[in-house]
PASEBA-1860 file (N, C-alpha, C; in nm, 3 decimals):
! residues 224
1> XXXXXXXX> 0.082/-0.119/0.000/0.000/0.000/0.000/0.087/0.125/0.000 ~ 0.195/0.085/0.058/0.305/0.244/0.112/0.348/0.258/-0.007 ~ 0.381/0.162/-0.134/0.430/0.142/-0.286/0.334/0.223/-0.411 ~ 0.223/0.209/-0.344/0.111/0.262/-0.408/0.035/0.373/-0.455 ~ 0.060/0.386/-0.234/-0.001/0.572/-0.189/0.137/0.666/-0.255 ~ 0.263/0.641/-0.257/0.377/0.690/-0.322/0.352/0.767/-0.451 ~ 0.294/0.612/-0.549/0.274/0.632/-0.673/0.128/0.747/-0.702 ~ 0.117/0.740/-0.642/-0.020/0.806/-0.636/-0.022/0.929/-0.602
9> XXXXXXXX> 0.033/0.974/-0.476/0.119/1.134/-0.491/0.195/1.180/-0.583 ~ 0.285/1.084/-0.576/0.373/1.183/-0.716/0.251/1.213/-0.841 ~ 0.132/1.162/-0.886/0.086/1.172/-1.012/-0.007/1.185/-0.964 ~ -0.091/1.273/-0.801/-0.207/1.319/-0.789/-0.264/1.274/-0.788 ~ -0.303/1.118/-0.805/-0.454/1.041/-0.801/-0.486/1.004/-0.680 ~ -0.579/0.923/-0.661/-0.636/0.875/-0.564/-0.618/0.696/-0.574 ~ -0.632/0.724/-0.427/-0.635/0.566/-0.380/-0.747/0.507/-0.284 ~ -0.807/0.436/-0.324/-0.971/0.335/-0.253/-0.986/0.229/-0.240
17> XXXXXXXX> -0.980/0.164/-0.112/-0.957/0.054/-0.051/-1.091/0.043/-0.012 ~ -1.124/-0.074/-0.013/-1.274/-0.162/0.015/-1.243/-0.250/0.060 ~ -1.319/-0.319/0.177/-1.278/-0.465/0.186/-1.457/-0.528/0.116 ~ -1.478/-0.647/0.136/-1.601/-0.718/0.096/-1.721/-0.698/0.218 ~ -1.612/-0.770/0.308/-1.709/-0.734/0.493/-1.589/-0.781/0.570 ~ -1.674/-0.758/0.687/-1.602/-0.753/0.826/-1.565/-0.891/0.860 ~ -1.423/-0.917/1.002/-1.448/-1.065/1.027/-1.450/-1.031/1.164 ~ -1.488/-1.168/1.249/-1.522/-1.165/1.356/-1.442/-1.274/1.374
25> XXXXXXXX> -1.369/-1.296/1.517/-1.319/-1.435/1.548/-1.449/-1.520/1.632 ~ -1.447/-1.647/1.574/-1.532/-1.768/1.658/-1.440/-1.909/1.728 ~ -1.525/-1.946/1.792/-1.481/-2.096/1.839/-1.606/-2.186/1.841 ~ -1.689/-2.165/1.815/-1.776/-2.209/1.817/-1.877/-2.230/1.683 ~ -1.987/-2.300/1.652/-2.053/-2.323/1.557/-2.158/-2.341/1.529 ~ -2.278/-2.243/1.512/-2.403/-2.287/1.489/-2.514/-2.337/1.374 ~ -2.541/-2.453/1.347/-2.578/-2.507/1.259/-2.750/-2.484/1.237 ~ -2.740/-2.358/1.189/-2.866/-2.296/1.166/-2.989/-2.436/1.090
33> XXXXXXXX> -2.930/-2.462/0.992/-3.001/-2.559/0.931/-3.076/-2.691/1.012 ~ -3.007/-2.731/1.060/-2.990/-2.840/1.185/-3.122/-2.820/1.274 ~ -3.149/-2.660/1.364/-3.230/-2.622/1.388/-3.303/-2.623/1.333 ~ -3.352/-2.550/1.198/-3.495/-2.570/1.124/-3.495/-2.686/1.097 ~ -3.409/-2.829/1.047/-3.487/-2.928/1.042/-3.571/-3.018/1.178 ~ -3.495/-2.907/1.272/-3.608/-3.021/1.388/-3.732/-2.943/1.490 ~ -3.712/-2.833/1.383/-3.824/-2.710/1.393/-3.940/-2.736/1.287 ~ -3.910/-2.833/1.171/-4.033/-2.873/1.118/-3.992/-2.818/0.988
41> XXXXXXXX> -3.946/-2.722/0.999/-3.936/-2.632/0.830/-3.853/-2.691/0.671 ~ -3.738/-2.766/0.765/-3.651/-2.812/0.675/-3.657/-2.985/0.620 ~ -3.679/-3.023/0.504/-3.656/-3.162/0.503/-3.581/-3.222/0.440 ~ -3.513/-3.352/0.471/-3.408/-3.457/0.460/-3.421/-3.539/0.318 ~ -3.311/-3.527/0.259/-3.371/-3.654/0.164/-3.342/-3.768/0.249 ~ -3.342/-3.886/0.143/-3.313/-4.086/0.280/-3.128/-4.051/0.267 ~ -3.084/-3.939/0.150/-2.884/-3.957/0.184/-2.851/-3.839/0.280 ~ -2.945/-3.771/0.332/-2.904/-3.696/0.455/-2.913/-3.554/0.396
49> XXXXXXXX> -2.917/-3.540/0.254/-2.918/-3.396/0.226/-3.049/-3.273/0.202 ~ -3.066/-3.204/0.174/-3.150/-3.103/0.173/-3.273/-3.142/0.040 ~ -3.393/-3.151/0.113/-3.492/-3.178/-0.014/-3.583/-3.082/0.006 ~ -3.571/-3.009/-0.136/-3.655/-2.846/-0.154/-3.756/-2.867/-0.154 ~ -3.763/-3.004/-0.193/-3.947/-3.043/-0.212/-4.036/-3.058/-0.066 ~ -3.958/-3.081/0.050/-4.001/-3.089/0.177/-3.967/-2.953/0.288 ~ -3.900/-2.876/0.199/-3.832/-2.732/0.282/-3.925/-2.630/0.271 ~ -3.947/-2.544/0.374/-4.031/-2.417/0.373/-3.899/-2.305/0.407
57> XXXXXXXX> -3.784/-2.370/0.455/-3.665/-2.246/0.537/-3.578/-2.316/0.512 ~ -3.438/-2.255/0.470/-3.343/-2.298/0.498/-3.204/-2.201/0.522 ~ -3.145/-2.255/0.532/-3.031/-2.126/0.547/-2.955/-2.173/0.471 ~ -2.862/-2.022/0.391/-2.778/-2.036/0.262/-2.645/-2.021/0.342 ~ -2.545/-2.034/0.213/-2.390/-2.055/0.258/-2.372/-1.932/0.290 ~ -2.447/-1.794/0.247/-2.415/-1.638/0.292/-2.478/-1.606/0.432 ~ -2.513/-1.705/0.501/-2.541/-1.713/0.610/-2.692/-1.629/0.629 ~ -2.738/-1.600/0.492/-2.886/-1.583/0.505/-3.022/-1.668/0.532
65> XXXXXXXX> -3.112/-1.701/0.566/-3.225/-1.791/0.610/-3.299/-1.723/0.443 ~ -3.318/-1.838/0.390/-3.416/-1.807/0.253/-3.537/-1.846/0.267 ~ -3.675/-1.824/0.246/-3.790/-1.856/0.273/-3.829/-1.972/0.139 ~ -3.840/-2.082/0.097/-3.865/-2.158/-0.036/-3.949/-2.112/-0.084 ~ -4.028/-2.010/-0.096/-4.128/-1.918/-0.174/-4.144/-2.010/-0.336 ~ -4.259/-1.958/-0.377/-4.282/-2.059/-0.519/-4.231/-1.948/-0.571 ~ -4.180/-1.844/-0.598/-4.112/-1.765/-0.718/-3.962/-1.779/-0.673 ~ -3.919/-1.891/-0.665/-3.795/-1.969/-0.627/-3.805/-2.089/-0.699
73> XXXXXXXX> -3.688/-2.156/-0.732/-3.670/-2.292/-0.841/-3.751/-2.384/-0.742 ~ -3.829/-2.471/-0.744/-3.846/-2.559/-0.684/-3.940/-2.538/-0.545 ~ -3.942/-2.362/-0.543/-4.044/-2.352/-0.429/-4.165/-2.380/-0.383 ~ -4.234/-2.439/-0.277/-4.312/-2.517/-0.224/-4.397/-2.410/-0.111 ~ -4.342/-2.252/-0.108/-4.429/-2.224/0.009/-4.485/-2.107/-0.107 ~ -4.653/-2.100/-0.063/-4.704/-1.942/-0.112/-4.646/-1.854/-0.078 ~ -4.654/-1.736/-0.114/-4.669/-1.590/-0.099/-4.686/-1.553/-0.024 ~ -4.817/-1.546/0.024/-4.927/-1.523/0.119/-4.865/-1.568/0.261
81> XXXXXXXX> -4.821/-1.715/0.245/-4.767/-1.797/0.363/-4.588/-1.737/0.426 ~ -4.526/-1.668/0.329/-4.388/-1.625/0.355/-4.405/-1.565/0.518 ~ -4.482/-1.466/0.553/-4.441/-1.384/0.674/-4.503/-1.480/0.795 ~ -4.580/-1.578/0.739/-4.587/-1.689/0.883/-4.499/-1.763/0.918 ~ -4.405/-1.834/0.825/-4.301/-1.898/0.805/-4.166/-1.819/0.831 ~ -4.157/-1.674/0.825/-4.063/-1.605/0.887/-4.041/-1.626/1.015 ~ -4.166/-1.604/1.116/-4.244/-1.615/1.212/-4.168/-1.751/1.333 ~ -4.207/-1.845/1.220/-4.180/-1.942/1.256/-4.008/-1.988/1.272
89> XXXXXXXX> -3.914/-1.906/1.164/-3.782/-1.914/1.183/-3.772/-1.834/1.281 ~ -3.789/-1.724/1.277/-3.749/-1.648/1.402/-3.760/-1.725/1.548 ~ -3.862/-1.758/1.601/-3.890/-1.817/1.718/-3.807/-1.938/1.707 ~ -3.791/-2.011/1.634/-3.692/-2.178/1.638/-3.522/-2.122/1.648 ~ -3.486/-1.998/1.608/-3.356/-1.990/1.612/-3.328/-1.891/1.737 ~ -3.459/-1.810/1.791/-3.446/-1.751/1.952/-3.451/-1.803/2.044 ~ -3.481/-1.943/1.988/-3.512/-2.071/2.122/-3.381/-2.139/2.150 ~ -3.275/-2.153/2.069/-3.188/-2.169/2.064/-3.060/-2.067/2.166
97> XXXXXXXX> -3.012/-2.187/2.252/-2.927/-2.151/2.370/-2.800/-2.219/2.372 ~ -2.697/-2.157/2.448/-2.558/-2.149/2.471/-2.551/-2.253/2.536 ~ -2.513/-2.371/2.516/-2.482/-2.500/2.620/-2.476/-2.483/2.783 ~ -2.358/-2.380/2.761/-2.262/-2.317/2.854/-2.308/-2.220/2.905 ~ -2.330/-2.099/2.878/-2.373/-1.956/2.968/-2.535/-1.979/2.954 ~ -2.619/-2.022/2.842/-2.736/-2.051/2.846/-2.814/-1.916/2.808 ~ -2.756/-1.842/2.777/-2.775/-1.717/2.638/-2.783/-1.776/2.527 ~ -2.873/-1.695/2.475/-2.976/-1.663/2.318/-2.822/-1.721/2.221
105> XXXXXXXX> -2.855/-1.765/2.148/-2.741/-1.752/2.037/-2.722/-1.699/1.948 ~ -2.872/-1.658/1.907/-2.906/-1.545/1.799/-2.974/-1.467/1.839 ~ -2.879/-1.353/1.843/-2.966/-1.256/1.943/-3.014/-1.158/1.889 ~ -3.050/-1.125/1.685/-3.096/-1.011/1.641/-3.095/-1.046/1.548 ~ -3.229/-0.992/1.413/-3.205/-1.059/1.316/-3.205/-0.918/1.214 ~ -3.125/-0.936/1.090/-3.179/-0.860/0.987/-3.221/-0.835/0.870 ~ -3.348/-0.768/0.833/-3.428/-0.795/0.703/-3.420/-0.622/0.651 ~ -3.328/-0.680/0.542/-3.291/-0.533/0.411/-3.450/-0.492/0.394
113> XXXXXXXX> -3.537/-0.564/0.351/-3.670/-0.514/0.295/-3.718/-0.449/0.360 ~ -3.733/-0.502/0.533/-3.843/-0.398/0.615/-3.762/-0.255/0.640 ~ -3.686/-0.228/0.571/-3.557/-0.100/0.639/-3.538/-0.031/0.497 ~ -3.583/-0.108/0.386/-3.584/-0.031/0.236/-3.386/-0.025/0.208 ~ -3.328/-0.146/0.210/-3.205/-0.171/0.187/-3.212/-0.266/0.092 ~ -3.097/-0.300/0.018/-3.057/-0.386/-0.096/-3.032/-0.464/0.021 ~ -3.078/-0.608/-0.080/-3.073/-0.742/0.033/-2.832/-0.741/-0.047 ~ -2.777/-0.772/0.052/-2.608/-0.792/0.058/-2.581/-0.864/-0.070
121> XXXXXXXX> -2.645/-0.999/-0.032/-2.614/-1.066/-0.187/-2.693/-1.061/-0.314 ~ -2.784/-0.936/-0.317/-2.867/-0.934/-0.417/-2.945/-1.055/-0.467 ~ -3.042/-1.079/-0.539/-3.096/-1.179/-0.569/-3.120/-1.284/-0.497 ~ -2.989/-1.281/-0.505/-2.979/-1.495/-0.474/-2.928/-1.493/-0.301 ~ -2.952/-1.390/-0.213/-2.928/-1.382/-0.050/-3.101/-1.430/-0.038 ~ -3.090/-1.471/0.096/-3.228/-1.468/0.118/-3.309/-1.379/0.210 ~ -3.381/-1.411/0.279/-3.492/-1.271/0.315/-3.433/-1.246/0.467 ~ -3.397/-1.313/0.545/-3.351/-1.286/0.691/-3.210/-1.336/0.722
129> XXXXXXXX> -3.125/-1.233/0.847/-2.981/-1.247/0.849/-2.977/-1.280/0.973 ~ -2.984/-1.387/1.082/-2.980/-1.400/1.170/-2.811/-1.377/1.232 ~ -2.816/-1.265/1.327/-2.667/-1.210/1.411/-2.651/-1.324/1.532 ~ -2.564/-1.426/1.487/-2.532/-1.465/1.602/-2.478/-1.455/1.735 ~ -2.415/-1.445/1.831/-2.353/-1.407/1.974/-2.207/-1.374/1.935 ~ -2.133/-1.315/1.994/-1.993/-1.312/1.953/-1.921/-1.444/2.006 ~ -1.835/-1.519/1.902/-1.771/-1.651/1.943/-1.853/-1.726/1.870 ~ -1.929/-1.708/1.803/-2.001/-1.839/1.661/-1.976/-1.759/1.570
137> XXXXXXXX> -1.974/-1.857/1.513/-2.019/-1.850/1.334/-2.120/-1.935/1.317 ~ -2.189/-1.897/1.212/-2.287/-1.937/1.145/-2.231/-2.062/1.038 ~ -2.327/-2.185/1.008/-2.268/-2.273/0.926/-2.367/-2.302/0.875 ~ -2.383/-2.333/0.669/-2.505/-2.390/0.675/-2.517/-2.555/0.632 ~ -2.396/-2.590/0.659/-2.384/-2.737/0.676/-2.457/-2.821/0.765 ~ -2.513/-2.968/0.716/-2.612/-3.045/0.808/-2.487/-3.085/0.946 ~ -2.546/-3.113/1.005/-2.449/-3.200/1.168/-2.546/-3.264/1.255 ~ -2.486/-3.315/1.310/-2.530/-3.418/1.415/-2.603/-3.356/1.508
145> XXXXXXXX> -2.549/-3.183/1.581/-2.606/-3.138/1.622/-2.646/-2.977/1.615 ~ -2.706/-2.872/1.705/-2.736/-2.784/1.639/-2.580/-2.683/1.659 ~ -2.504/-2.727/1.765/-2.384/-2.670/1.790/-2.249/-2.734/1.853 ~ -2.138/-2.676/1.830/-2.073/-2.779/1.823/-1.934/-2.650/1.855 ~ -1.890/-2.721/1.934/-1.728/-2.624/1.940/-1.611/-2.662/1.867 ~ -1.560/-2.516/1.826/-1.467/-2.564/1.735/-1.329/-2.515/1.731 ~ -1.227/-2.544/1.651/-1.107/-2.455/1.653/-1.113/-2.276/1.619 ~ -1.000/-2.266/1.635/-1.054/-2.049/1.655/-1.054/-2.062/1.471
153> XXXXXXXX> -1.171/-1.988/1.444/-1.183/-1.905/1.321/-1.252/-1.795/1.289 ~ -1.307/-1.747/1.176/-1.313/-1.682/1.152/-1.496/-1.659/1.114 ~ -1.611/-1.584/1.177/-1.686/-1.580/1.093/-1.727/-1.428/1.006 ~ -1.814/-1.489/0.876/-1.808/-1.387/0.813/-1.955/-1.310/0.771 ~ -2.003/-1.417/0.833/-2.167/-1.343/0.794/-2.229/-1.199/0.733 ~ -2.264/-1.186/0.629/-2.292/-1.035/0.595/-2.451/-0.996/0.704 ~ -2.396/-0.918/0.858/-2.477/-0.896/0.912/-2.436/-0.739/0.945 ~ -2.471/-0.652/0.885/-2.471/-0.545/0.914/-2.503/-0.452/1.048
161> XXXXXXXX> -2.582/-0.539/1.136/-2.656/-0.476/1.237/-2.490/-0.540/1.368 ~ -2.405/-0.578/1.350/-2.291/-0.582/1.404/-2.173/-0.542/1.382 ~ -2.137/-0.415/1.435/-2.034/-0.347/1.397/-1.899/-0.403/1.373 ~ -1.821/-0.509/1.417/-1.756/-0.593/1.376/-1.723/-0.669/1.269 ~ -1.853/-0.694/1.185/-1.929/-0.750/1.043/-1.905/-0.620/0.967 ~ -1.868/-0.492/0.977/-1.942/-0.410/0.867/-1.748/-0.381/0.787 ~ -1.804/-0.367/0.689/-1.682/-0.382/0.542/-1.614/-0.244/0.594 ~ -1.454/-0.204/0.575/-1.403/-0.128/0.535/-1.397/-0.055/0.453
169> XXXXXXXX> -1.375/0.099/0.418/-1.381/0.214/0.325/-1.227/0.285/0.341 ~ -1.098/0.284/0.305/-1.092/0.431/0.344/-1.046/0.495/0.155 ~ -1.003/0.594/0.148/-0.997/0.688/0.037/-0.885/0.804/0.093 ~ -0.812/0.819/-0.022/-0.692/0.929/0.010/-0.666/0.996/-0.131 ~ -0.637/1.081/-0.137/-0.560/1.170/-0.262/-0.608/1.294/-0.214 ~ -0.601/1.379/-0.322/-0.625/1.542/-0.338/-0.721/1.585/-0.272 ~ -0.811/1.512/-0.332/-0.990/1.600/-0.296/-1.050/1.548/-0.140 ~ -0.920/1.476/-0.102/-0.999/1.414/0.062/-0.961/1.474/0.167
177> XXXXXXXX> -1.050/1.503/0.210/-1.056/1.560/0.367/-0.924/1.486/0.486 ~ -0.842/1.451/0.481/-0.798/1.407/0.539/-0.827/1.339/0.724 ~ -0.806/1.244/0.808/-0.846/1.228/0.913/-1.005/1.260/0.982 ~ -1.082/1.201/0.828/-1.259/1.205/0.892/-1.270/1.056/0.853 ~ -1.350/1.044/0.975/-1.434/0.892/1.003/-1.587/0.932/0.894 ~ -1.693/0.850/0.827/-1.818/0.875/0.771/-1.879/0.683/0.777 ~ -1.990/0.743/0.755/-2.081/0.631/0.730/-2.058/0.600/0.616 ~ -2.024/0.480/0.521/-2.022/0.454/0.398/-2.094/0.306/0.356
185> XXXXXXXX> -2.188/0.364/0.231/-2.254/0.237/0.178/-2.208/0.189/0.077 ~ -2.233/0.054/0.038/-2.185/-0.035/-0.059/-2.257/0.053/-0.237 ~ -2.299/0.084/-0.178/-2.362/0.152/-0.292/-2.389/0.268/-0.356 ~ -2.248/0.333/-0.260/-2.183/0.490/-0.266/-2.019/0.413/-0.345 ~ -2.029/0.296/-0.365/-1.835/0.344/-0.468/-1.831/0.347/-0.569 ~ -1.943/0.251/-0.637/-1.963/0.311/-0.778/-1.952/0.456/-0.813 ~ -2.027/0.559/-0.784/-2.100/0.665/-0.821/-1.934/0.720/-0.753 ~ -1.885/0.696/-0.669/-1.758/0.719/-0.648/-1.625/0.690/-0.727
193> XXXXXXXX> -1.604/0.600/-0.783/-1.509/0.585/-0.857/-1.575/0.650/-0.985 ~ -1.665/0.639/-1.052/-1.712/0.715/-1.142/-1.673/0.893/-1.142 ~ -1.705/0.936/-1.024/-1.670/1.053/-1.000/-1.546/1.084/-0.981 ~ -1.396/0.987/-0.992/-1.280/1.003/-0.949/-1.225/0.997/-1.077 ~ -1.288/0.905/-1.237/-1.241/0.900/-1.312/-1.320/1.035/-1.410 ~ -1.364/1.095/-1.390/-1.460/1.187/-1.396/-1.558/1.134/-1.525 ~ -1.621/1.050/-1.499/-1.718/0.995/-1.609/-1.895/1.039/-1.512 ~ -1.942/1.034/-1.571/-2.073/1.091/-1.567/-2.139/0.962/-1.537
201> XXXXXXXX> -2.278/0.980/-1.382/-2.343/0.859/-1.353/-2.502/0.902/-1.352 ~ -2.514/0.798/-1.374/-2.648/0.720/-1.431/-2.692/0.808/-1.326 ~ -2.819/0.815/-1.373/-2.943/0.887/-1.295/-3.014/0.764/-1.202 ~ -2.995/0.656/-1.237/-3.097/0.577/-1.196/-2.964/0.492/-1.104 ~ -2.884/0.498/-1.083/-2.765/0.424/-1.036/-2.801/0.522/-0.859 ~ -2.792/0.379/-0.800/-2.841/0.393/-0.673/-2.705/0.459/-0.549 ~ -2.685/0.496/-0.476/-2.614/0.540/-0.411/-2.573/0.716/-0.454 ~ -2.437/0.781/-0.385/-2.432/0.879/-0.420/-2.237/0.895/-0.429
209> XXXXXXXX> -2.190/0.964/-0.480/-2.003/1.039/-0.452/-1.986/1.018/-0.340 ~ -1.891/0.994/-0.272/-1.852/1.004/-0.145/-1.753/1.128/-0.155 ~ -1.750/1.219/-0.288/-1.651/1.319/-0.274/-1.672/1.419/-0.297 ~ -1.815/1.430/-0.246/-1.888/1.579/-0.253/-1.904/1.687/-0.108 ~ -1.817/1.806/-0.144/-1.833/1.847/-0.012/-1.903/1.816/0.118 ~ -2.013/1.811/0.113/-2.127/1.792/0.217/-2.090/1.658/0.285 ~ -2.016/1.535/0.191/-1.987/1.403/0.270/-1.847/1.410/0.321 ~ -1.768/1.478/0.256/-1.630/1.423/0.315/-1.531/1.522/0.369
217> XXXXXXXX> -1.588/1.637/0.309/-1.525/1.776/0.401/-1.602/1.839/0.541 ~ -1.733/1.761/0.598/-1.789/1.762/0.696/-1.848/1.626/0.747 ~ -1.766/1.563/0.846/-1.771/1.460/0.886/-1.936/1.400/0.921 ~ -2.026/1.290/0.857/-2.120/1.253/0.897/-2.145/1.139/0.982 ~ -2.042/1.106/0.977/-2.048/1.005/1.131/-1.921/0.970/1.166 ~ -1.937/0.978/1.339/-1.775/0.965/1.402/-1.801/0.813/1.473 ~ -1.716/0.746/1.538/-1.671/0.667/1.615/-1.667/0.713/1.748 ~ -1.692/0.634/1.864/-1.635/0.674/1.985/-1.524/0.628/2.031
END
């Protein structure tokens, strides 16, 4: 980076670092799936794996809970029926406790739609992000049981509502304010790098510059 920011002074440009998301360290493992199958929602084929044809919930590898909705390949639940079946995940994964301290394991959940946010993985994420406790990760692999301790790693869940989880921003060259903290969305770097190469953005292109006076020469959100 020190090779970079160099090159980049001498010839005035800018430099923008993103990460994807945040990590959290775990030791532990919660097998979200595991839960909904003995919550009723999820079903088994006879080789142990996931049958869509018997699933109303399941949880994806992005650590989202997807509802099997029929405007899904293979989906089996109505429309109509989605927010009962939410209902129903929610309560099976709040019931869910810490072996050990005997705390919630999922202690908050989050849904882009009811908040008017882009769901993380677009499309193919599903409708609810269950925040696990600090010290799990989320898995959506079948197991023996619903939790299980494990060696130290890493989880990565795109859960926004945990500050630990949330992606890196920073930005340096000419036009930056130097030493300000801001709120930044995934959907402010487009319209940002656009504005750095000075090309002109879409009207309909969602987010905004992050290098317009009002955001970065007056700090909109600090840290404590």
């Amino acid at each position: 980076m020190g090779l970079i920011m160099a090159e980049a002074a001498r010839d005035g440009a800018h430099v923008l670092l993103v990460s994807d998301r945040g990590l959290a360290g775990a030791d532990r493992v919660l097998y979200a799936n595991v839960a909904l199958e003995r919550a009723g929602l999820l079903g088994l084929s006879t080789d142990g794996g996931i049958d869509l044809g018997q699933t109303r919930a399941l949880l994806l590898p992005d650590g989202s809970v997807a509802i099997n909705t029929a405007d899904r390949k293979g989906g089996i639940v109505a429309m109509e029926d989605r927010e009962g079946i939410l209902e129903e995940v929610r309560a099976a994964l709040e019931a869910l406790k810490d072996p050990e301290s005997g705390g919630r394991i999922v202690q908050s959940f989050f849904e882009p739609s009811r908040v008017g946010l882009l769901q993380p993985g677009g499309a193919t994420s599903g409708d609810l992000f269950p925040s696990p406790a600090p010290g799990y990760a989320i898995s959506a692999t079948m197991a023996s049981e619903t939790t299980a301790k494990s060696g130290p790693k890493t989880s990565t869940a795109s859960v926004p509502t945990r500050r630990d989880m949330l992606a890196i921003c920073g930005i340096w060259g000419p036009r930056v304010s130097p030493g300000r903290r801001h709120r930044v969305r995934a959907v402010d770097i487009v319209p940002t790098v656009l504005d750095l190469l000075g090309l002109e953005t879409d009207a309909d292109l969602p987010g905004k510059t992050l290098l317009k006076p009002d955001v970065l020469i007056r700090p909109t959100f600090e840290t404590s």
